[in-house]
C-alpha positions, -999 to +999 in steps of 0.1 A: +000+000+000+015+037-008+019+060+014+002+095+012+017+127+012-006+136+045+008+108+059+047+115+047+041+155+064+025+138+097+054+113+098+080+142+094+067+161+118+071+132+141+107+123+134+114+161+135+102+160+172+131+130+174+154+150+162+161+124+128+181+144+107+216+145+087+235+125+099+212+104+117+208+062+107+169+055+111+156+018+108+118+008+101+111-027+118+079-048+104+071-081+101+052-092+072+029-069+050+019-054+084+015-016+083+037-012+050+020+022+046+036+031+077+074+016+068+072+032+037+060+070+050+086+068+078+115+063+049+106+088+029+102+111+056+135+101+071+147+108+037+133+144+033+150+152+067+189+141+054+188+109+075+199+074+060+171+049+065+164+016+057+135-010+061+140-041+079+111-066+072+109-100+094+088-130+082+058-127+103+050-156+130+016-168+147+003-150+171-021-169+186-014-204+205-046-225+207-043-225+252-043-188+249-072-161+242-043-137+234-015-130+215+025-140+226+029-105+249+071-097+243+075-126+223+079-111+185+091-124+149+127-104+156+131-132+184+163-151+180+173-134+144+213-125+153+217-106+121+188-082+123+186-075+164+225-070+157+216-046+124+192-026+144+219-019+171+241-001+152+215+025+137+203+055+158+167+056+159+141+027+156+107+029+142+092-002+156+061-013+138+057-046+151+053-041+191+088-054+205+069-040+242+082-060+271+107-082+249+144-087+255+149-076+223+136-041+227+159-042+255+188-050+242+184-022+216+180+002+241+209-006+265+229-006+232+224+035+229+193+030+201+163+049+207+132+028+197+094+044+187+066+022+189+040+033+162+012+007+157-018+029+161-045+040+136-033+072+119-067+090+131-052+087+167-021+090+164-031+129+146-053+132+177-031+127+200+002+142+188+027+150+211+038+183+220+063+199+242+043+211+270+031+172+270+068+165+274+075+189+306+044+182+321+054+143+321+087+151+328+081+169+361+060+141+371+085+119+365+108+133+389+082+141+417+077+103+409+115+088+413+118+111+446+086+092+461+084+062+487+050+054+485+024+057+463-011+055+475-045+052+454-079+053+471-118+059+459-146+066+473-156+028+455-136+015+482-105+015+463-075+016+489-041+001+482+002+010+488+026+007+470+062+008+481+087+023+459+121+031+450+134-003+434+122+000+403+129+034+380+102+054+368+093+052+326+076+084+312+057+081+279+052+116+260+052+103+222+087+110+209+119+102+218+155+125+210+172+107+239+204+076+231+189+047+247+149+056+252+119+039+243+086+057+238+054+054+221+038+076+201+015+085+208+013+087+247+013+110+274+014+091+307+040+079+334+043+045+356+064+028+380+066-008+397+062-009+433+089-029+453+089-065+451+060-079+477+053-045+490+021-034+472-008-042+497-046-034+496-079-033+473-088-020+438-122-018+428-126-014+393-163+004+383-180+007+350-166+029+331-134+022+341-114+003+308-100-030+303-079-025+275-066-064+270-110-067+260-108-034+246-140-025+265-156-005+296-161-022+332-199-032+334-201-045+369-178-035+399-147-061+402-126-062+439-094-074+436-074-078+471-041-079+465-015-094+488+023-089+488+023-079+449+004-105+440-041-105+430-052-130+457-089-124+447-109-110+424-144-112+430-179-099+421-213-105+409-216-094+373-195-105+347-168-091+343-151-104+379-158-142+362-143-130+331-109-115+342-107-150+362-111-166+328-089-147+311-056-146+335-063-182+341-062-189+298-022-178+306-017-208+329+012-185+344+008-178+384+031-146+376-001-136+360-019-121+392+008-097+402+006-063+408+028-048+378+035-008+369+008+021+385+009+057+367-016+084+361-023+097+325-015+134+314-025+138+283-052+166+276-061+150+244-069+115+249-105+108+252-117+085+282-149+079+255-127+069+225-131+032+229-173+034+226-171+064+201-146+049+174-154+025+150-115+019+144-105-001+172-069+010+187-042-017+188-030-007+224-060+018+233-038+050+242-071+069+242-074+052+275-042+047+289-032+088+289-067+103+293-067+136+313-067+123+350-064+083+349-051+066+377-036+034+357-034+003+375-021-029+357-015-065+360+010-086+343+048-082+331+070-059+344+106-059+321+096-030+306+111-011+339+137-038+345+117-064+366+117-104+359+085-110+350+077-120+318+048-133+316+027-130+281-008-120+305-006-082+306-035-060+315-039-024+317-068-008+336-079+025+333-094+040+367-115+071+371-123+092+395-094+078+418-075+097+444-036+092+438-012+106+465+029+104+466+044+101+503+009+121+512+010+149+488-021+149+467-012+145+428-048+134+418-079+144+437-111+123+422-096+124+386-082+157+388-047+168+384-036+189+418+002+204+406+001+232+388+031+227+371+011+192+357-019+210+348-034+221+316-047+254+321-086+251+323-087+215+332 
């Protein structure tokens, strides 16, 4: 599929925000005829900008096992392939097409100095959502209020109450570009999480509707408790359905690691829409809509490698809260779904 030229300016603009320019080696990674609009956009606009860029294409591989309801989370077709993961580590910037989120390979390019993009989105979104620099500092001084913090406390008047220690694990801020050696972002974004220390997150989170399950790509109907004990989802209980089919669906993983307690963050991004996954008819790959709305307290469940941690389980799931209370060593940051600092706030919001 060609590209078109909207798509070539909205890709330039993108790369400009990277800082790709002379000088600069940029590779696309895809896998099959996945997104070759995309690959093909990002070159030329490389190209227009002075950088050298090339297209790296793997053979695509299943993604569905017939014990799981999902897809192999940080297991990708790059796995294994010596010549291309050692290819990609010599170029400066990768476009990643293919999701290489929570794999070893996407590690490996980053502790080798590459900075990696994640673009898998609809173009729609990712025009809605596009980053700016405002985005960026607003994250940014979260993200250090964040890796100064020792605890981390979310509560609701839904009966939502649980701790998490921190300091072991480092924080990962998500703005939608990337002009740093060595950093991963996806675009677009405009959130930032951390992992509380190893068996010290503790308490209760009840999910309501509303809030968004983005592994079913869907709102909460009925109100789900999960008690969580030492990092780990002990229960989950309630009387609709979707308590029953969270059960269902961590259990698919046959993977114990699947109950813990992974990375907690709030969303800062002013132009995500908490109603974009009932008003679209284009569903989003990852759902960012949800994951950065204005306010979000995001709790999730699952992996944690992405910020250095040993899990690796291929159950991840992301949940959206609203309407949360989130405070850092007892300093208010989100009051009912409202952003307290000024210096994180979006004038009029």
């Amino acid at each position: 599929m060609n590209a078109s030229v909207d798509m070539v300016a909205l890709f330039r603009a993108e790369l400009a925000l990277c800082k790709v320019g002379s000088g600069q080696v940029l590779a696309v990674l895809s896998e099959g005829a996945t997104r070759a609009d995309y690959a093909q956009a990002f070159l030329v606009a490389a190209q227009e900008l002075g950088a050298t860029a090339f297209h790296l294409n793997v053979p695509s591989k299943p993604t569905f096992r017939s014990d799981q309801l999902s897809g192999n989370v940080g297991k990708t077709a790059l796995e294994g392939n010596r010549p291309a993961i050692d290819a990609l580590k010599r170029v400066d910037i990768v476009i990643d097409l293919m999701g290489l989120l929570f794999s070893q390979e996407q590690n490996e390019l980053t502790a080798a100095g590459v900075r990696v993009l994640l673009v898998v989105e609809p173009v729609n979104v990712l025009m809605q959502m596009f980053p700016t620099a405002d985005l960026r500092r607003r994250v940014e001084f979260a993200g250090n209020l964040l890796s100064r913090s020792k605890e981390l406390r979310v509560t609701s008047e839904a009966g939502t109450d649980i701790r998490y220690g921190l300091s072991q694990y480092p924080v990962l801020t998500e703005y939608g570009y990337t002009d740093t050696p060595g950093r991963w972002d996806h675009w677009p974004s405009g959130f930032l999480l951390t992992q509380g220390n190893d068996q010290d997150v503790n308490g209760t989170v009840v999910l309501m509707p509303g809030d968004i399950c983005t592994a079913f790509h869907r709102y909460i109907q009925t109100p789900v408790q999960l008690t969580v004990k030492k990092g780990i989802g002990t229960v989950i209980s309630g009387d609709g359905m979707d308590a029953p089919l969270m059960r269902s669906y961590i259990e698919s993983f046959q993977d114990n690691r699947a109950y813990a307690v992974a990375h907690i963050g709030w969303g800062l991004n002013e132009k995500a829409n908490w109603h974009h996954t009932a008003a679209s008819r284009e569903p989003d790959v990852v759902g960012m809509h949800g994951l950065a709305f204005y306010g979000n307290v995001l709790f999730s469940m699952g992996p944690n490698t992405e910020v250095g941690g040993k899990n690796d389980t291929q159950c991840h799931i992301d949940l959206p809260m609203r309407n949360c209370t989130l405070t850092l060593d007892g300093k208010t940051i989100v009051d009912k779904g409202r952003i307290v600092p000024e210096e994180m706030r979006v004038p009029g919001r």
